[in-house]
N, C-alpha and C positions, 0 to 999 in steps of 0.2 A: 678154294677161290675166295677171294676178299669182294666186298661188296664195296660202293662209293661211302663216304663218310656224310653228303647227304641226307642220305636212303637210313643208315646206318644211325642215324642221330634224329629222322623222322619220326612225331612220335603215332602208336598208333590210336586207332581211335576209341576214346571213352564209351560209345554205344556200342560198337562190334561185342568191347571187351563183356560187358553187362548180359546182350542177343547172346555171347556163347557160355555163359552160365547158367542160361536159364535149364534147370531138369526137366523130364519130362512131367506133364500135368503142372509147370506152373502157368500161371496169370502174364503174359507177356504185354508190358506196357511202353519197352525201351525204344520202340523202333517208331517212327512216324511213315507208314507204311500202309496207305487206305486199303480198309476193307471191303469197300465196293465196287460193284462189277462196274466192271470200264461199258462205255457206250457200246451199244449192240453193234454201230456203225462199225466203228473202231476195229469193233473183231474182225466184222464183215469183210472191210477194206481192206486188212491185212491178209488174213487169206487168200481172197481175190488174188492180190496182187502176186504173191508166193505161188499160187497155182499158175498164173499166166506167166509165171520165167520173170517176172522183175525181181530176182535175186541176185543180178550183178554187180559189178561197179557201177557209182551215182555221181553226177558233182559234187565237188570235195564241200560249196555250202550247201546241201543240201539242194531238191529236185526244186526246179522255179514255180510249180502248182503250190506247194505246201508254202515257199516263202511268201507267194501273192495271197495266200489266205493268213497266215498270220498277220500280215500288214492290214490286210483287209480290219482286223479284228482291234488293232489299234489305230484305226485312219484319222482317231480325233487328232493323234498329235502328227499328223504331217507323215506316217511311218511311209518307205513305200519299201518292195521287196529288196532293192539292192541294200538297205538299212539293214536285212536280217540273214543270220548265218544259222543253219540248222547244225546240233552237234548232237554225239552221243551223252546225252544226258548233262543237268545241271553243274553237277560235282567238274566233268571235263572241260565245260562251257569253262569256269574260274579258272582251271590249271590251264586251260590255252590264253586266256585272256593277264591271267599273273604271268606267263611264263612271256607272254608275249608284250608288257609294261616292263615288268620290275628288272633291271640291270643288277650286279653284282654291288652291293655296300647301298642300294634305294633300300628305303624305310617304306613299310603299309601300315596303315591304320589301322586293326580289326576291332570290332566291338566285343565286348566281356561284362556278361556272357553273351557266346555267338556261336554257331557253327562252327564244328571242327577241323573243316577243308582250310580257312585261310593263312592261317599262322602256317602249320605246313608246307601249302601250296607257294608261301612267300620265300618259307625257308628251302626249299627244294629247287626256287629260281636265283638262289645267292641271294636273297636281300632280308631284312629284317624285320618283322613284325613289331609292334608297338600296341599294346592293347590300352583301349580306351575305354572308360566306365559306360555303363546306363546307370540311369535314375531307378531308385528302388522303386517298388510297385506300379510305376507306369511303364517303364523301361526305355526311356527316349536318350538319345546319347546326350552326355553329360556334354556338352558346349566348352565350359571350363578347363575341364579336360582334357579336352582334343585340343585347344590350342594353346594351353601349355606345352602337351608334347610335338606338335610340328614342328621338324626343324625343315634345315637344307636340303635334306635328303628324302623327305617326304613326299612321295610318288604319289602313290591313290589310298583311299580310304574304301573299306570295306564298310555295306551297310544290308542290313535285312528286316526287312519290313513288307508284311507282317513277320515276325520274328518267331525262327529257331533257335534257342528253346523258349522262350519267355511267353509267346504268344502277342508281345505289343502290337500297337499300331504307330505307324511314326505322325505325329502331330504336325496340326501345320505352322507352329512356332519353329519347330525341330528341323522341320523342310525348310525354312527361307533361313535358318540359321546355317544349317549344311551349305547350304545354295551359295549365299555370300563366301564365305569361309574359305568355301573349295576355289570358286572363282578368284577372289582377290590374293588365293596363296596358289593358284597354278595345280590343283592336285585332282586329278583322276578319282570321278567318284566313279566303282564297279558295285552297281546296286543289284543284289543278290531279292530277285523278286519272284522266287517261285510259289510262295503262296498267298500271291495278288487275287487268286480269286476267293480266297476262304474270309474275309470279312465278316464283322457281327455288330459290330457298333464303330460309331464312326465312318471314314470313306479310305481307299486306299490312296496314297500319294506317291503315284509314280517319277521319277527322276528323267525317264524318257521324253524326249526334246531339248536336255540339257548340251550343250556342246560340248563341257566337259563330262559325258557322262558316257557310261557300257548298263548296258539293263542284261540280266541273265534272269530266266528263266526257263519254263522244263514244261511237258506233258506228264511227267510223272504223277503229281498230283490233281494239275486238272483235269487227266483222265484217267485215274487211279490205274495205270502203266507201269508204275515202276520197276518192274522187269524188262521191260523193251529200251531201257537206257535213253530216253529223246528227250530234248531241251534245244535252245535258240538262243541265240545273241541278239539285242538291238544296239546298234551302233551308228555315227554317222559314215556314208558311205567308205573314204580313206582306211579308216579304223577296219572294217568290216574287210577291206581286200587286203590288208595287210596280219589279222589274224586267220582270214581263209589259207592264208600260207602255212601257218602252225598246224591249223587240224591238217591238214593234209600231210606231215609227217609225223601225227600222232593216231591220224587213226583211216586218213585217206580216204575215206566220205561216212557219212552215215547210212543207218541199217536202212536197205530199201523200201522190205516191206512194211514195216514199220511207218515210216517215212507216207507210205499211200493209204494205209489205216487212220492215221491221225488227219489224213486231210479228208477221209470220207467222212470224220466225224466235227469237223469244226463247224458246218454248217448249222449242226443242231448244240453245241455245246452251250450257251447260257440256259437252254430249258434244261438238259443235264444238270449245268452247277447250280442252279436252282432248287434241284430236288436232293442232292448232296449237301449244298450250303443247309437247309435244313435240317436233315439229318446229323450233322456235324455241332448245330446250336445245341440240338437236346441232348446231345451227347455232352457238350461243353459245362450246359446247365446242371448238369447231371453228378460231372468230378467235380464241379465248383462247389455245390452245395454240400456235398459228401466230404469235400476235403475242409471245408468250413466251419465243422461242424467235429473235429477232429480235433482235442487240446494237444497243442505244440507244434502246429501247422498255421500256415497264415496264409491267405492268397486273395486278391482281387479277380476276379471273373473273365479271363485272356479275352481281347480285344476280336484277335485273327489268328490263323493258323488251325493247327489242332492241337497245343501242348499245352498242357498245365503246368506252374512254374512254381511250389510254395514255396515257400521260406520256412526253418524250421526253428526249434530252438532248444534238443539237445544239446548236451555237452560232447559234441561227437564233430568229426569230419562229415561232411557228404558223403564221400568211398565206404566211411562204416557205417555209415545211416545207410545208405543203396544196399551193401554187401546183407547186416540184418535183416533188412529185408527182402531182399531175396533167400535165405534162409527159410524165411517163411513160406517161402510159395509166390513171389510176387517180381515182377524186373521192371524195375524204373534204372535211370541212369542220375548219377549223381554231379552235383550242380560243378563242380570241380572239372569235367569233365569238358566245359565251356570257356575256361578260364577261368583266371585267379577271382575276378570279381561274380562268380557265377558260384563260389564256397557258398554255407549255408542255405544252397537249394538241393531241390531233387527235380525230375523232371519225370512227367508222366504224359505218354502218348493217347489220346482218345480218339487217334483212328482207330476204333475197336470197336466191338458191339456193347450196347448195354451191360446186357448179361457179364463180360468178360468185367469190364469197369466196376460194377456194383459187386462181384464177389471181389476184386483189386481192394475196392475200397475197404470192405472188411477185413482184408488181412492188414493193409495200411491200418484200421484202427484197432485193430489187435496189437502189434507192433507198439503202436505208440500208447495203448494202457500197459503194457511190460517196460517198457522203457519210462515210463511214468511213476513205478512203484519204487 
């Protein structure tokens, strides 16, 4: 059986590759994957609801309880529930949301470095990615850049903030630049905001209430789920009934129980991501200083998210700087892995505990006194 040419020319992903190298007993750092217990609710609710027989078919946007609480939870900008589509997870939220923009020979904008899903999810809708710089050390999209490469055929612009992998925060020079940009050239911004709630310095800027704008984001991180696959669209309402069409032939509704777990826990979630966002600082503080302190490493202290992003300055690729290190005991993903403008990094996950981080770190500076001599 021959497969599509597609599928066939998709490539796969840089973090998988690195997660299935790791041996047993190493230091696993590649995956941004929280280590902490999801809200007591959370569980509660899900159960509940799995015992009581809600394990059927749902509406295809998700149940209207869970969309009237997320709205709830963004009502500064005007959200109301028909604005929100509940999907199986972040990662789908994009592939229904590209698959349902981008026509065959449309261009997207992805950022580089960026997450791994867009350039794919563009190329698996017929249309073509176009990668656009960040700024070194703060990581904010390069302006210049982006509108050198818009042409004609420029559909929407991908953006992530706070940023995987980089950790950025997008600025608010960086926002009213997008904002014009996109408006006066007609381009779809789809703002990739799943870790809107992990901030550390600075404030988040949401794209939400833009007309030309798609907000995705996910429970996965804000209630360390990421197994139960949940995430949301925010859209205006048109947008929102015309990709409720797509999920419904990619996946025909979301999980139910799931779906009643997450809404027993929204009520208490900022005192949850409160005692998380904590947790996540000292942990931040923690590879920053470590990695700082490391000769041939270079980093600024990540804004938001949970990744560390350093720069290095072997004479090497990132794939063979990752790969050596992992040799030793340790799995980061290498900056390559983000795109072309994301060479010269590595990336390291501190959803992990202390402990896991601080022995990381010492194999990282192991690693790099041998490489040194």
């Amino acid at each position: 059986m021959k497969i599509s040419e597609r599928l066939r020319t998709a490539p796969a992903s840089g973090i998988r590759k690195m997660f299935d190298l790791a041996r047993p007993g190493s230091i696993n750092l590649s995956l941004g994957e929280p280590d902490v217990m999801p809200p007591a609710e959370a569980l509660e609710g899900m159960s509940k609801a799995a015992a009581e027989g809600l394990n059927r078919y749902g509406p295809t946007p998700g149940i209207i309880q869970l969309r009237e609480a997320v709205a709830k939870r963004y009502d500064a900008h005007s959200v109301k529930a028909e604005n929100i589509m509940i999907t199986p997870s972040g990662t789908s939220a994009l592939m229904i949301l590209t698959q349902s923009i981008v026509d065959p020979g449309d261009e997207t904008m992805i950022p580089s470095p960026g997450f791994v899903v867009y350039g794919p999810h563009t190329a698996l809708s017929s249309g073509k990615a176009v990668e656009y710089k960040l700024t070194e050390n703060d990581f904010q999209p390069d302006i210049d850049d982006i509108q050198k490469n818009i042409t004609k055929r420029t559909k929407a612009i991908f953006l992530n903030y706070p940023s995987n992998p980089t950790g950025g925060v997008l600025s608010e020079a960086s926002f009213k630049a997008i904002k014009d940009i996109t408006a006066d050239r007609g381009i779809t911004i789809i703002s990739d905001e799943v870790y809107e709630p992990f901030v550390y310095e600075d404030v988040h800027r949401t794209f939400m209430g833009c007309d030309n704008a798609i907000i995705v984001n996910g429970f996965s991180k804000m209630m360390a789920v990421p197994g139960w696959r949940m995430g949301f669209i925010v859209a205006p309402k048109d947008m929102i009934d015309e990709v409720t069409r797509m999920q419904y032939h990619m996946c025909a509704c979301p999980n139910m129980p799931a779906q009643y777990g997450i809404l027993n826990a929204m009520p208490g979630i900022d005192g949850y991501l409160n005692d998380v966002r904590s947790i996540y600082r000292k942990r931040r503080d923690l590879i920053t200083s470590r990695i700082e302190r490391i000769d041939g490493f270079a980093m600024s202290a990540p804004k938001g998210a949970f990744y560390a992003f350093p720069s290095f300055s072997f004479r090497m690729s990132s794939d063979k700087l990752a790969m050596k290190i992992a040799e030793n005991g340790l799995i980061c993903v290498p900056g390559s892995a983000f795109g072309k403008y994301g060479e010269g990094h590595i990336r390291f996950s501190y959803a992990a505990s202390e402990d896991k981080i601080s022995m990381g770190m010492d194999i990282l500076e192991n690693v790099a006194k041998e490489l040194r001599k």
